[in-house]
C-alpha positions in Angstrom: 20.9 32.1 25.6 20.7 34.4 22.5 24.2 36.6 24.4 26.1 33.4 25.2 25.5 31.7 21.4 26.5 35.4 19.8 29.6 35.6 22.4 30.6 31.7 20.9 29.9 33.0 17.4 32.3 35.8 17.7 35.3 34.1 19.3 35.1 31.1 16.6 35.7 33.7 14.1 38.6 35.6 15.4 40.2 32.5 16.4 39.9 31.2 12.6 40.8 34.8 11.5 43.9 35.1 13.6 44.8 31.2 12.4 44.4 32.4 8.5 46.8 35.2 9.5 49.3 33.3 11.2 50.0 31.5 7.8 50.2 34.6 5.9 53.1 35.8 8.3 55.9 34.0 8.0 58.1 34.0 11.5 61.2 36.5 11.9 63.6 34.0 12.7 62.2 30.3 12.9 65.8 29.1 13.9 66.2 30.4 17.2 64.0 33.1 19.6 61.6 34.0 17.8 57.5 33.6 17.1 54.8 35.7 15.8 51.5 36.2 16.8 49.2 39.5 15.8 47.2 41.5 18.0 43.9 42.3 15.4 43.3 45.6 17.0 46.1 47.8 14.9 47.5 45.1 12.1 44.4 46.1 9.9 44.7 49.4 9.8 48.1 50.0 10.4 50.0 48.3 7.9 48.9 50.5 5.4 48.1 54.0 6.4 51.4 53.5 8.1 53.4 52.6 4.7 51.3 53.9 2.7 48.1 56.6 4.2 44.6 55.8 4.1 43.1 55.2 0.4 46.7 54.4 -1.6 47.7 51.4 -3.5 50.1 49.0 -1.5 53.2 48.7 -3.0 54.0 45.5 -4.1 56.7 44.8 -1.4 55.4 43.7 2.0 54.9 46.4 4.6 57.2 46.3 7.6 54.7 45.5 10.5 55.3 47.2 13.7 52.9 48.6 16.0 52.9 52.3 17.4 52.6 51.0 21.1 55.2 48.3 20.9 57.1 47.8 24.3 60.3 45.8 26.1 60.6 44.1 28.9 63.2 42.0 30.1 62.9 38.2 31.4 65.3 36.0 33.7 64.7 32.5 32.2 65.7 30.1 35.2 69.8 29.4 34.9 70.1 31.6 32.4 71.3 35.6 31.6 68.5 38.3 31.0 67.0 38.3 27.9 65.8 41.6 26.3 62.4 41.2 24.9 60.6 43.1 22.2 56.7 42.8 22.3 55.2 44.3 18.7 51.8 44.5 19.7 49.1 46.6 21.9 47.8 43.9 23.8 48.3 40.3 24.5 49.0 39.0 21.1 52.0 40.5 18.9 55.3 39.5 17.5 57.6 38.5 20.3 61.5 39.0 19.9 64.1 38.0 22.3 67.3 39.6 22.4 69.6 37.7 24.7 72.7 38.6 26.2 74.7 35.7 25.0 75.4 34.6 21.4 72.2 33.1 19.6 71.5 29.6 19.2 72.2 30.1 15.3 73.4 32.7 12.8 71.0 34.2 10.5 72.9 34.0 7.7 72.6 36.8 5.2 74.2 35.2 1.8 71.2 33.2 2.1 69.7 36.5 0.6 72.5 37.5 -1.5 73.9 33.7 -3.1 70.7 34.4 -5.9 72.7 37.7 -6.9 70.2 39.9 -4.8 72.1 43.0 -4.5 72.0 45.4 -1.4 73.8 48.9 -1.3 73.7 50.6 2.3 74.3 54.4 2.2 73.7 56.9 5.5 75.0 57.6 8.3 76.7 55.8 11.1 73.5 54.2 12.2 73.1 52.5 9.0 76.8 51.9 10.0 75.3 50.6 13.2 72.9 48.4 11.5 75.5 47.0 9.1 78.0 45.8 12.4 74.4 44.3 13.6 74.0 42.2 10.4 77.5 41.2 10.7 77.3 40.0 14.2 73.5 38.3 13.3 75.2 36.4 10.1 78.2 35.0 12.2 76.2 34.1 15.4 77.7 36.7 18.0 76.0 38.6 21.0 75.3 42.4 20.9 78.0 43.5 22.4 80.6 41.4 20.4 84.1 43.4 19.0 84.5 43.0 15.3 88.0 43.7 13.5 88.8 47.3 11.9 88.3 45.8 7.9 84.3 45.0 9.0 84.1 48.6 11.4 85.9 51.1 9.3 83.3 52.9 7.8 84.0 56.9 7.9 82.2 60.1 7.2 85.8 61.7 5.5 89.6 62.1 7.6 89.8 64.1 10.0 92.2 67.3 9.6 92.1 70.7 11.2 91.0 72.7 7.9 87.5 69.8 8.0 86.9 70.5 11.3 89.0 73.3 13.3 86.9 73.1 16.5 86.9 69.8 16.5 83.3 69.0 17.0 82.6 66.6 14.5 79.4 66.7 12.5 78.5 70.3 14.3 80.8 72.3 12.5 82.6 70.1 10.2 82.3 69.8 6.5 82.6 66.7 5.9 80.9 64.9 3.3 81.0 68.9 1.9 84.4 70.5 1.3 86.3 67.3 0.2 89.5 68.7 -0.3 90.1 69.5 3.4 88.3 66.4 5.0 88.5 64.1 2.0 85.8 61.1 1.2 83.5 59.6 3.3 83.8 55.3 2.9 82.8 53.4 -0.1 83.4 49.9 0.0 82.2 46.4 -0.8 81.4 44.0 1.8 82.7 41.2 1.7 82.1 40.5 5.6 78.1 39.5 4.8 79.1 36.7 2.2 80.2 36.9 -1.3 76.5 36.1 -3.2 78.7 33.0 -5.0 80.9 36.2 -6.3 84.6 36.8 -5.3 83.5 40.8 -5.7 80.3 39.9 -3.7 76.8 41.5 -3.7 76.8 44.1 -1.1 78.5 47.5 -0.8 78.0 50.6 1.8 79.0 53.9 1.6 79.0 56.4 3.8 76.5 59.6 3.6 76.3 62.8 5.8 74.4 66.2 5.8 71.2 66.1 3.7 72.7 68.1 0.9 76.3 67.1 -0.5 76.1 66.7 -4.4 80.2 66.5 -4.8 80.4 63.3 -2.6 76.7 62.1 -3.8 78.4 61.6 -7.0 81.6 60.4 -5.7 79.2 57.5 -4.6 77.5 57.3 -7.8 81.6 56.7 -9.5 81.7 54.5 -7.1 78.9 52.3 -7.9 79.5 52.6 -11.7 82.9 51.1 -11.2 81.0 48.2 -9.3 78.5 47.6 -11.7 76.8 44.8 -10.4 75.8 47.2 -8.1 75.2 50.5 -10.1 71.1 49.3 -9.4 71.0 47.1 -6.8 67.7 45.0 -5.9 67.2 46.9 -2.8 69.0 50.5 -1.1 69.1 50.7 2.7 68.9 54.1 4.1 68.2 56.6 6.7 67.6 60.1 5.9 68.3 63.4 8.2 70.4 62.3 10.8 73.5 64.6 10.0 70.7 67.5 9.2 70.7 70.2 7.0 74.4 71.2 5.3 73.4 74.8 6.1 76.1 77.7 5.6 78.9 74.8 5.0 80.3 76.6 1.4 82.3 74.2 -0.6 82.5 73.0 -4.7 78.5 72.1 -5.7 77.4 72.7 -2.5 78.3 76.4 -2.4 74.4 77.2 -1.9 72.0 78.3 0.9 68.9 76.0 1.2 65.9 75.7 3.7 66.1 72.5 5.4 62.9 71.4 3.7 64.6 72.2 0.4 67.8 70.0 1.3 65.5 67.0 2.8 63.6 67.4 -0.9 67.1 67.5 -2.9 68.0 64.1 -0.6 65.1 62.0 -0.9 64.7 63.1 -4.8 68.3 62.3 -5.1 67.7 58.8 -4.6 65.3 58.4 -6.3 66.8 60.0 -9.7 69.9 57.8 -8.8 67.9 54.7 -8.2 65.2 55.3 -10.6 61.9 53.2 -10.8 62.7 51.6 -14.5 65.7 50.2 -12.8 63.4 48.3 -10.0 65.6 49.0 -7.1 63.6 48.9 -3.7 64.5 51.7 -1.0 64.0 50.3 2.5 64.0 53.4 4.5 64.9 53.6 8.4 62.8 56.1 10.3 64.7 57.1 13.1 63.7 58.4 16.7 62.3 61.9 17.1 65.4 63.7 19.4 68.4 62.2 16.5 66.6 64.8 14.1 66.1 67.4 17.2 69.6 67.8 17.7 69.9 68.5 14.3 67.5 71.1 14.1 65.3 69.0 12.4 62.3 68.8 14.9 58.7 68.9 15.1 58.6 66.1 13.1 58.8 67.3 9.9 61.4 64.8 8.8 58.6 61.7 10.0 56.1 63.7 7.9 58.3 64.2 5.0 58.9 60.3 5.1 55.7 59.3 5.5 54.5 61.3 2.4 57.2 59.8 0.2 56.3 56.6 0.7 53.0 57.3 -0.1 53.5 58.4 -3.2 56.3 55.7 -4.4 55.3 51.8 -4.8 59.1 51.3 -4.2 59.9 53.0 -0.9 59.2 50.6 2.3 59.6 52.2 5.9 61.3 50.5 8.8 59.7 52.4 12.4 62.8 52.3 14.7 61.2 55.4 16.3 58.4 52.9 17.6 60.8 50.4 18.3 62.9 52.8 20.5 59.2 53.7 22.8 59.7 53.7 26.4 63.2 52.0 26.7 64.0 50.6 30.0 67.1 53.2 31.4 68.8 49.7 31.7 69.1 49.1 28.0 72.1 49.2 26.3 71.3 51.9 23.6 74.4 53.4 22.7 75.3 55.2 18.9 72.7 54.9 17.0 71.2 52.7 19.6 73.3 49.8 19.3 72.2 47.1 21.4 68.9 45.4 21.9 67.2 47.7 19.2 69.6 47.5 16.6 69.3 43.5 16.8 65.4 44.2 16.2 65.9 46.3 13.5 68.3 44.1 11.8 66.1 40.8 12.4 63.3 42.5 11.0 65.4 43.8 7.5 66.5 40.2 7.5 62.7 38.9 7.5 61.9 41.7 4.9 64.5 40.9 2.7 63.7 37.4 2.4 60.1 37.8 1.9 60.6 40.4 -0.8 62.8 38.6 -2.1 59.7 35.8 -2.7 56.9 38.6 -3.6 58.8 41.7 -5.2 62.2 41.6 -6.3 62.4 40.3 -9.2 58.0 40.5 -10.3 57.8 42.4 -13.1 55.9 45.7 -13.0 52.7 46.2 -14.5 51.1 49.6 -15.7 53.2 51.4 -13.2 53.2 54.7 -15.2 50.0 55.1 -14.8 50.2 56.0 -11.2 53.7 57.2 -10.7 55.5 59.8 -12.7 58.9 58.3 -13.5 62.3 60.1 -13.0 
């Protein structure tokens, strides 16, 4: 009887562990298609060494929990259109998103983060872009796939001409973002498509940002921000790092220097943090994209992932977001297109959403307490 009684034991103490656990974790989206549930077997150890590496002190911020062996599948609910479903978990239990192919049953609105004058600054690349257009779609209650007008879309690395870009390749063997006078700025706007935060100016602004080292339109985002200065700090930066690659031979104003591309990833992710310095408070919510973006860049081997990883762990302010593990094993069918718009950008964008609010309960606005003695400021 002795196996049967320690068998009984066991399960009544998972069963209240996973219960105490499911009222820690809030859900993603309680509106509409969404429910969370947490597979023991990696949310111990994971959230942590994942954010953070074995031994380190948690940031205050929540950790973005997602699972390295998260998977999609794809369900046909009777009388209705495919659904795309995201499973965050290595087993049976684990956060369950659906992504349907028709509008969701409610908008997730996102002035419900900004109307308490949290501010949010987006600056990268086109898949930040990408994630922005998601956010829109999410906060009006619209599908994927849904067209949005030129005013919410027109977010640009610089104007084309023939002296930015003579071969007409793009980001391959263009400067932009680097020689300014030939392919002018890259975007720098407010956003007044994701609510105004009970402002007419609003609480959220994006700017564009593309090869890891380009100090003359850096600063032209800095101006920018100083001129908005509600924003100069804002509560929290979203950003991706390394998509565009290294700047390499580009020669033009500041940037007429050769770097390693270790050297430029350095000069970008100590960039933000001198611009958005830890007195001022502002969280960095950092995407980690998939492996083959920073490939075709030149970028491989993971070094970016490694670089990312190890910057987190040593700033109490840095969070990462794991779209590489999101985009695992997608199903050929998937919509996936720039940046992986589609399924996975909705994912990514629901699970900011849930970040957002929560930090906005446990970190925002907490103030800080002996942080110098682990972190040497900027």
């Amino acid at each position: 009887l002795f196996p049967f009684f320690l068998v009984v034991s066991c399960t009544i103490l998972v069963n209240v562990w996973l219960a105490a656990n499911f009222a820690l974790y809030p859900s993603l989206d309680g509106k509409s298609q969404v429910k969370m549930m947490f597979d023991s077997s990696w949310m111990i150890s994971s959230l942590n060494e994942q954010q953070h590496g074995p031994g380190q002190e948690r940031t205050t911020c929540p950790a973005i929990p997602i699972s390295n062996c998260s998977y999609w599948s794809f369900d046909i609910p009777q009388g209705q259109k495919g659904t795309w479903v995201w499973n965050n978990s290595c087993a049976f239990h684990g956060q369950v998103l659906r992504v349907p192919r028709t509008s969701p049953k409610a908008p997730r609105r996102f002035d419900e983060i900004t109307r308490n004058r949290t501010t949010v600054v987006f600056f990268g690349s086109s898949h930040i872009r990408e994630l922005y257009l998601a956010l829109i779609r999410l906060h009006r209650g619209l599908d994927f796939m849904a067209q949005l007008e030129r005013n919410a879309t027109y977010v640009m690395n610089g104007i084309w001409s023939p002296r930015c870009d003579p071969l007409r390749t793009g980001f391959l063997n263009g400067s932009y973002g680097v020689d300014l006078d030939a392919c002018k700025e890259p975007t720098k706007k407010m956003v007044i498509e994701l609510g105004g935060g009970g402002t007419k100016k609003g609480n959220v602004a994006i700017g564009f940002k593309t090869f890891l080292h380009t100090p003359d339109a850096d600063d032209l985002m800095v101006d920018f921000l100083e001129r908005h200065r509600h924003v100069r700090h804002p509560r929290v930066l979203i950003t991706d790092v390394g998509v565009w690659g290294p700047r390499g031979r580009r020669m033009a104003g500041s940037a007429n220097t050769i770097m390693t591309p270790e050297q430029e990833l350095d000069y970008n992710l100590q960039w933000y943090r001198k611009t958005f310095p830890h007195k001022e408070r502002t969280k960095i919510l950092m995407i980690v994209e998939h492996e083959s973006y920073y490939e075709r860049v030149g970028l491989g081997g993971g070094m970016v992932r490694e670089r990312l990883l190890e910057f987190a762990r040593n700033d109490p302010d840095t969070i990462l977001l794991r779209k590489d593990w999101i985009m695992q094993d997608l199903d050929p069918k998937m919509r996936c297109t720039h940046g992986c718009a589609g399924p996975v950008m909705v994912v990514v964008a629901h699970l900011v959403l849930d970040w957002l609010k929560a930090a906005t309960r446990k970190c925002l606005y907490q103030k800080r307490h002996n942080h110098n003695r682990h972190h040497n400021h900027q």
